[in-house]
Structures are given as C-alpha cells and as structure tokens.
C-alpha positions in Angstrom: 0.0 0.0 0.0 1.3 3.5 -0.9 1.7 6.0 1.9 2.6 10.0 1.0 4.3 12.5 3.2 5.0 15.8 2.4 6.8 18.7 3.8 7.7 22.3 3.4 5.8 26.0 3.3 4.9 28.2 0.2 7.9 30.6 0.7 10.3 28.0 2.1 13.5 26.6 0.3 11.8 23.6 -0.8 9.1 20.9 -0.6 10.2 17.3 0.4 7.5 14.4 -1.0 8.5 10.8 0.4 6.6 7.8 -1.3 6.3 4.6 0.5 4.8 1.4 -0.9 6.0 1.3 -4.5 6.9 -2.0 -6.0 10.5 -2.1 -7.3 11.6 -2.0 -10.9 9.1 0.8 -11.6 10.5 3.2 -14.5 10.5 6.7 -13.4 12.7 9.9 -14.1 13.3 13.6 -13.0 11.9 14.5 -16.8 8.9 12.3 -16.0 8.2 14.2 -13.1 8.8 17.8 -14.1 6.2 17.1 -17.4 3.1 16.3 -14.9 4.0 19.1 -12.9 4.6 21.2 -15.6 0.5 20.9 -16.6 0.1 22.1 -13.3 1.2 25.4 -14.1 -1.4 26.0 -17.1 -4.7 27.7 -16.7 -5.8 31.5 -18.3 -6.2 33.5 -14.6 -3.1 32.1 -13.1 -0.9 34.7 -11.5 2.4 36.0 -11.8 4.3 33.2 -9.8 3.4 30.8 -12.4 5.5 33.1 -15.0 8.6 32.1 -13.3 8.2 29.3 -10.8 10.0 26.5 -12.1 10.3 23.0 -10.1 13.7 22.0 -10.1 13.1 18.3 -8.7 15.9 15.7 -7.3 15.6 12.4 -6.5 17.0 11.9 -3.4 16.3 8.5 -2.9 14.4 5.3 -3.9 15.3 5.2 -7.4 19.0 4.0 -9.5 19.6 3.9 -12.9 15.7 5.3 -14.0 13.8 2.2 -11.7 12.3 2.1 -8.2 14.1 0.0 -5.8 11.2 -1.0 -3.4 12.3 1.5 -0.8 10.7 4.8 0.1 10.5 7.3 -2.4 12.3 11.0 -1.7 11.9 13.7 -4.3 12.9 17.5 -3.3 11.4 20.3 -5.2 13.3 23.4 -4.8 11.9 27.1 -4.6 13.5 28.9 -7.6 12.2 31.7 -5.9 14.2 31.2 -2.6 17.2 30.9 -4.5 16.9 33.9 -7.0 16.6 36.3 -4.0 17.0 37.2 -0.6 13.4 38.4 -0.1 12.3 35.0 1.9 15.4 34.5 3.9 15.0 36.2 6.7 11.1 36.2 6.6 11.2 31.9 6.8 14.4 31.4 8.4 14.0 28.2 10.6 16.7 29.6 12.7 15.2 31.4 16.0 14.1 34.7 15.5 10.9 36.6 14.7 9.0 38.4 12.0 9.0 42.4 11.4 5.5 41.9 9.2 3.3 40.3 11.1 0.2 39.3 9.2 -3.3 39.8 11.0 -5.8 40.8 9.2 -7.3 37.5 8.4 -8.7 36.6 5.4 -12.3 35.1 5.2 -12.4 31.8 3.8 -8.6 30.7 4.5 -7.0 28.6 7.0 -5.6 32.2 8.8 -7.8 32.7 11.4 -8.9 29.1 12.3 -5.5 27.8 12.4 -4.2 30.8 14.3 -6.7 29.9 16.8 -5.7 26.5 16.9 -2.0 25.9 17.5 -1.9 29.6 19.2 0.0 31.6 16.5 0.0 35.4 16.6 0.9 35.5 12.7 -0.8 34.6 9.8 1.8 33.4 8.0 2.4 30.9 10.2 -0.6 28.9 8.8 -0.7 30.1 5.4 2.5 29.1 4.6 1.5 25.3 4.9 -2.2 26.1 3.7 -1.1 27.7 0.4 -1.9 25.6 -2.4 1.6 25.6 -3.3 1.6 22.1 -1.6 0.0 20.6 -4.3 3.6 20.5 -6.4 4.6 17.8 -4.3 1.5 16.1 -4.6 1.9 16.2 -8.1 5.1 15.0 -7.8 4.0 11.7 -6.5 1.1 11.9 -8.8 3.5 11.3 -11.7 4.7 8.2 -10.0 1.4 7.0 -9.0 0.0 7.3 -12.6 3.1 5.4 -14.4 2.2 2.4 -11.6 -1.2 2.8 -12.9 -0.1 2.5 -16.7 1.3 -0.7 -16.6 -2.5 -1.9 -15.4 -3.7 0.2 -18.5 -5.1 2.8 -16.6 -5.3 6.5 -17.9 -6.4 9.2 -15.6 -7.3 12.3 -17.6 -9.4 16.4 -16.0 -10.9 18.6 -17.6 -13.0 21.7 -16.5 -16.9 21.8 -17.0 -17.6 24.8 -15.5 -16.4 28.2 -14.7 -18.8 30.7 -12.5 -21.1 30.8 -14.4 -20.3 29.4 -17.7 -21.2 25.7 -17.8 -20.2 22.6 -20.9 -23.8 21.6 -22.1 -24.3 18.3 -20.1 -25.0 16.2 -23.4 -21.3 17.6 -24.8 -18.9 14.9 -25.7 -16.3 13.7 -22.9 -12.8 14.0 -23.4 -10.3 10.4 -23.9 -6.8 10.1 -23.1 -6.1 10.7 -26.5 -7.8 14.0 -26.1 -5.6 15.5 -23.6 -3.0 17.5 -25.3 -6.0 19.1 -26.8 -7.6 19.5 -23.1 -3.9 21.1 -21.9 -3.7 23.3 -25.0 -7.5 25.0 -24.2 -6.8 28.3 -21.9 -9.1 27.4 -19.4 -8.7 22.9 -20.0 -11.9 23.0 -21.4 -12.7 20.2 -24.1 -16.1 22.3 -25.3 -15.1 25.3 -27.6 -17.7 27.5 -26.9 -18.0 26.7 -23.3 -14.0 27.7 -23.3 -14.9 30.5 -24.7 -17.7 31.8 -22.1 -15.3 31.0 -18.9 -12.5 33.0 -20.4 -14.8 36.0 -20.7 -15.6 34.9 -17.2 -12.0 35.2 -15.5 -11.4 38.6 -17.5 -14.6 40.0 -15.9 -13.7 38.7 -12.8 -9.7 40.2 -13.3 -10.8 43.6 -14.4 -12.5 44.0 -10.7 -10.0 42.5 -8.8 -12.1 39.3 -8.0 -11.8 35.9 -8.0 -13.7 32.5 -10.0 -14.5 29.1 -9.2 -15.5 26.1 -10.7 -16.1 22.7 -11.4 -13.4 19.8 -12.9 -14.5 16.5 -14.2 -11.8 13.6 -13.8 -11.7 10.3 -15.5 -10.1 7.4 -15.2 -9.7 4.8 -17.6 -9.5 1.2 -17.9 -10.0 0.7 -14.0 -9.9 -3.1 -13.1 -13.0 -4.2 -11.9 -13.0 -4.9 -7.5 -11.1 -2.2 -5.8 -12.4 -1.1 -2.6 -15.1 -2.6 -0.7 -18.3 -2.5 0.8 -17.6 -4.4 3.8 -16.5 -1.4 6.0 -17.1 2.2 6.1 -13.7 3.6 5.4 -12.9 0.8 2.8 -15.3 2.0 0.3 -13.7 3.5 -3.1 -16.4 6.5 -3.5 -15.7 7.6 -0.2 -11.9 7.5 -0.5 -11.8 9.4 -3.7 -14.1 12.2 -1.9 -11.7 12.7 1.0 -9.0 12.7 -1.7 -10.8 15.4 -3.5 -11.9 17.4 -0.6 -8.3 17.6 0.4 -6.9 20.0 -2.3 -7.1 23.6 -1.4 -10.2 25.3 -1.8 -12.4 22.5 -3.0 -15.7 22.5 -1.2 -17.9 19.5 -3.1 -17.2 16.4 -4.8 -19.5 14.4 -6.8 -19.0 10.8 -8.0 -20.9 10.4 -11.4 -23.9 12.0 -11.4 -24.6 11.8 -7.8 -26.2 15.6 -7.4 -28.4 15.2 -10.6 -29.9 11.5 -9.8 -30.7 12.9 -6.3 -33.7 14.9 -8.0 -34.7 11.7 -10.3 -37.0 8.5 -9.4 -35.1 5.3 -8.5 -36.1 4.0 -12.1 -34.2 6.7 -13.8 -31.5 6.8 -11.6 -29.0 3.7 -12.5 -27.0 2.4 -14.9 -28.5 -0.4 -16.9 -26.7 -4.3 -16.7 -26.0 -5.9 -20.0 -24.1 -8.8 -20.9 -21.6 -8.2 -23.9 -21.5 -11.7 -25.4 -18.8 -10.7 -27.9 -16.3 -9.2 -25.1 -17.4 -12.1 -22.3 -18.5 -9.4 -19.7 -21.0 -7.5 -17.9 -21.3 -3.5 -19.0 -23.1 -0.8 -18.0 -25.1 1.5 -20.5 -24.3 5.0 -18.6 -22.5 6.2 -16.0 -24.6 7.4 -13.7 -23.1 5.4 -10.7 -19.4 7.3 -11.9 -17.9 3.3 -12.5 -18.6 2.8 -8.8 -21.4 0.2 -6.9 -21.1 -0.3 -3.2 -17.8 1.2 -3.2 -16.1 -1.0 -5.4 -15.1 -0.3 -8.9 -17.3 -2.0 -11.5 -14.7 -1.7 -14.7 -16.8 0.9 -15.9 -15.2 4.6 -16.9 -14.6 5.9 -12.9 -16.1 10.0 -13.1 -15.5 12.0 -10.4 -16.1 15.7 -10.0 -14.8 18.3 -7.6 -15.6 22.0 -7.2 -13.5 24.9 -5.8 -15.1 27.7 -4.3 -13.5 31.2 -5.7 -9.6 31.8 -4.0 -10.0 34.0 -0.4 -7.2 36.4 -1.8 -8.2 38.8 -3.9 -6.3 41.1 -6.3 -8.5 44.2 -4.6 -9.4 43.2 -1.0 -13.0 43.6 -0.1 -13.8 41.0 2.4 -14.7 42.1 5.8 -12.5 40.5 8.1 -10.7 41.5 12.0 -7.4 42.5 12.6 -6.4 40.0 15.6 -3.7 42.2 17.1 -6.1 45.3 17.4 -9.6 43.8 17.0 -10.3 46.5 14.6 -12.9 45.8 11.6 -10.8 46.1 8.5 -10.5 44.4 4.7 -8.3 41.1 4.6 -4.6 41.8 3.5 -3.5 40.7 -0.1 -1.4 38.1 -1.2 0.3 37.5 -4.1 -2.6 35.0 -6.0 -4.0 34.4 -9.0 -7.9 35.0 -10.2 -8.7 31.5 -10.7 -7.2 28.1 -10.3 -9.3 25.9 -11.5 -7.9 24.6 -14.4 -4.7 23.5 -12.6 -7.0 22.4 -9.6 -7.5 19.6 -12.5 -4.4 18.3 -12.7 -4.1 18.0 -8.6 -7.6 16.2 -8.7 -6.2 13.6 -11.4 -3.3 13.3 -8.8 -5.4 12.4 -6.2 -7.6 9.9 -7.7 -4.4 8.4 -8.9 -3.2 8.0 -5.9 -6.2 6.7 -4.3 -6.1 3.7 -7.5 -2.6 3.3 -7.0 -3.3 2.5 -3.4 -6.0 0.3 -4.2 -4.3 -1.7 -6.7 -1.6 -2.4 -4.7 -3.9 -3.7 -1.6 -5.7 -5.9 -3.9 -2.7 -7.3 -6.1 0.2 -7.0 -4.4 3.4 -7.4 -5.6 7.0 -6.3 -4.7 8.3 -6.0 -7.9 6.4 -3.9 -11.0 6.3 -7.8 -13.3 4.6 -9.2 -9.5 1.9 -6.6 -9.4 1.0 -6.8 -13.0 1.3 -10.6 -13.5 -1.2 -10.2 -9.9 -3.5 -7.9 -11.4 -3.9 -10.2 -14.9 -4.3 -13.5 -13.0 -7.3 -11.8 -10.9 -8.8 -10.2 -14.3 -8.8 -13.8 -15.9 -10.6 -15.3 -12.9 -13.0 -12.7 -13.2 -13.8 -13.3 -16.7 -13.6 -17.2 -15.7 -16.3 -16.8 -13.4 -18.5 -14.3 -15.3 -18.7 -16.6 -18.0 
C-alpha cells in the first residue's frame, strides 16, 4: 500500500515528497516528473508566480539507474524563488528569530484565522504558509509516480473543466479520452467544449478587471480501472468515499460528486442507475451510462470511474473587499493581499487527477500486491482472468 508524506511551506526553500509502498523496478525519471508538474502550471487566470516558478526536482532516494528500488520514495522540489533572491530568507528562516511583518488581518475563507486559533499563533503566515496551495507540487510529484504504476494496469487518468462561474459545458457535450488530452492542456481554461471555453475566459477577465476571484467545477476520469477495488464491507474501505476525502483535500475544494450523484438525487429510482447488459462478444458484464461514476457499493465496477470536484473562488483577492478582523487590534478592517492568482481551477484539475491516482494506486496495490512492477502486473492479470472465468 502506498503511503505519501509531504513537507515544506509556500515561501520555504523547498518541498520534500516521500513515497512509500512502490513495488521495485518501476520506471521513473526527474523528466517524468517535471512534465506532470509542468501541466500544473497551465490555466488562463493564473498569476504571476506561475511566469517564473519553475520546479527544479531531485531524486534523493528510492530510485538507480531510472527504476524504483522497493524503498521509500524522496523527491525535493526546490523554490526557484528562494534561491533567485534574498526576499524569503529572513522572513522563513528556521533559525530562531521573529518576524517584522506580522500578518493579522485574516482573510475570510482561508485557514488564517482558524488555524491561528488553533495551534496559538499570533501571525498569519504561520498557517498560510503550509495552507497555500503551493503544496500541491509535491502532490503532483507523487502523482506522476502513481499514474506510471497505474499504466502498466492500462489505466489512464485524464481532468478537464466543465464549468467556470457561471459558464457551464452543455451536459449532453462529448467527454474527453486520453487521446484528447494535449488538446484539453492546450485549451486556456482545460476545457474540451469550444464555446463553453470561450464563455469561462470571458468569465475570469470579468472577474480580473475588478480585482475578483472564480471558481469552478473539474470532471476527472479514469480509464480502464480493473473491476474490484475497494469494498463494501466497512465504512472507510469503500472506493467513492476515499476518492471524496481525496478530493476534498486540495485547497479550496468545497464539493465532490461521483458520477452524477447531485443530478440523480432529484430523479425517481427507475431513472437513476446504470442499466446491466451482458456483452457476449467481449465475455463481460457492462453498464449502459454512467450514472453510478464506475462505482457500486464502493467497489469499482470496470466501468469509466467520473468524479467531480468544485473549488469555491480563492479567499485572496487582487483588490481586497472581504470584511474580516485585525487580531492584534480587534479593529474591523478588509483582509490583506497576497500575491494570488484569479482563478485556479484549471490546474485544480491536474491536482484532482493526482489524487484519484493515488487513491487507484493505493488500491491496486492492496488488492494485487506485488513487490516488484512484473509481480503486481502478472497479480493484477491472474485476478482479471478469474474474473472473466467466473462471469462466463
């Protein structure tokens, strides 16, 4: 089973990802790494960090010659940004000291205030730091990893973005496949739908010209998913409910759906479920929609796995407005501005994928096993044939 760690703050010198639970003899390099994260950095609205933050990764350990050993996984992503100036130094120094900028005037919506509250800090900073949603390089990072353990199973996790305030892809618009990706990556916003693309762009301009912020929705999907991971037998072993925690985890999200969970709520029981047919040509059971999102009792049915998460607009605003409390003075005043971007939804996309691929990585290896890459896969094949043995 894979287990992730991370470590570091926004403004630090670097983030630290350690990866235990890989098999050995999986093929992985530096150039792997930096390509995933790289589509993390797209998206029309980002701001000016993403102009010059560049992840300079290292593996530190777990990997010679290109392949996974079957030890823990270290990767180090330096801040460019520490390195190219002075400005953080003294401002994150772990050596003993103190700041001269204090940051109290709490934003609304952010970790600030709560977190201040809760491990007794007098500064801001101190919380947003780890908050920030710079975090989600290094979970990216091990994302990368995750989804080339996947490949070898055939799986092929893919995002895209179906909404945008306002501006919504028509529900009966074609999905996106994995050959459809570059196309997804090269869209300003990661939108498949042209027009729709179109409308969300004129959406974060709006929202730029008065200093605001956008949210939205991201569709992921995952591909060629072998059919029994997770379980219904206990609460926290179920599949939907993993990939929800997953989901709920990244910065800002506030909702996740699996399949069309939100609009079947409103429908009658004989309009809400995928229909069972038996493919005689292919030897196997398929569904005729995916209404269920590939998932029944919190197991994976082989079906296309759809899972949706949306992010509430960013609590940093280009022109603060919110009505917030300065904690040192108890004063009413507007929440303080940091750098940020007006929407991150697009690369909120590429962190979901990451965490449903983790989730399946996870999974895969509880249910197949294996401490070698040729183990797990010869595993997982030997448990598909049984399968089709027994559906026959």
């Amino acid at each position: 089973m894979l287990r992730l760690l991370t470590a570091g703050e926004s403004h630090g010198q670097a983030l630290v990802v350690v990866l235990e639970g890989l098999p050995a003899g999986l093929e992985i390099t530096v150039e792997d790494i930096q390509a995933e994260m790289a589509r993390r950095r797209l998206g029309y609205g980002r701001g000016p960090r993403q102009r010059f933050e560049v992840d300079e990764l290292t593996l530190l350990g777990g990997v010679r010659h290109g392949r996974t050993l079957g030890s823990p996984l270290a990767i180090e992503i330096r801040n460019t940004e520490w390195f190219r100036s002075d400005r953080w130094h003294e401002e994150m120094s772990p050596a003993p000291g103190a700041t001269k900028e204090p940051l109290t005037q709490v934003r609304p919506g952010h970790a600030d205030l709560a977190g201040m509250q809760k491990y007794g800090f007098t500064d801001a900073r101190d919380v947003l730091e780890r908050a920030s949603a710079r975090e989600t390089a290094a979970r990216v990072a091990a994302g990368a990893v995750a989804k080339r353990l996947l490949s070898h199973l055939g799986v092929e996790i893919i995002s895209h973005v179906i909404q945008m305030g306002s501006a919504r892809v028509p529900a009966e618009a074609a999905r996106p496949t994995p050959a459809d990706l570059d196309a997804v990556d090269e869209s300003p916003v990661r939108c498949f739908d042209p027009a729709a693309a179109d409308a969300m762009i004129a959406e974060v301009k709006a929202a730029a010209k008065d200093g605001d912020s956008l949210g939205g929705v991201v569709e992921v999907l995952a591909f060629g998913v072998p059919i029994g991971l997770g379980s219904h037998v206990h609460w926290d072993r179920k599949l939907d409910g993993l990939i929800a925690q997953s989901l709920m985890s990244i910065q800002a999200v506030k909702g996740v759906e699996i399949g069309d969970g939100f609009e079947v709520a409103g429908r009658r029981g004989s309009a809400a479920h995928d229909p069972i047919r038996w493919n005689s040509e292919d030897g196997r059971y398929e569904r005729l929609s995916t209404l269920a999102g590939g998932l029944e009792g919190g197991i994976t049915n082989g079906e296309l796995l759809v899972a949706r998460a949306a992010m509430k607009p960013l609590a940093t605003l280009n022109v603060p407005t919110l009505e917030t409390v300065d904690t040192a003075t108890k004063e009413s005043a507007v929440s303080f501005k940091e750098r940020t971007d007006v929407t991150a939804v697009p690369a909120m996309g590429v962190v979901a994928e990451t965490m449903v691929a983790l989730v399946l990585a996870d999974e895969a290896q509880r249910k197949f096993g294996g401490d070698s890459v040729a183990e797990f896969v010869r595993n997982a094949e030997s448990a598909a044939a049984a399968t089709r043995d027994r559906d026959a």
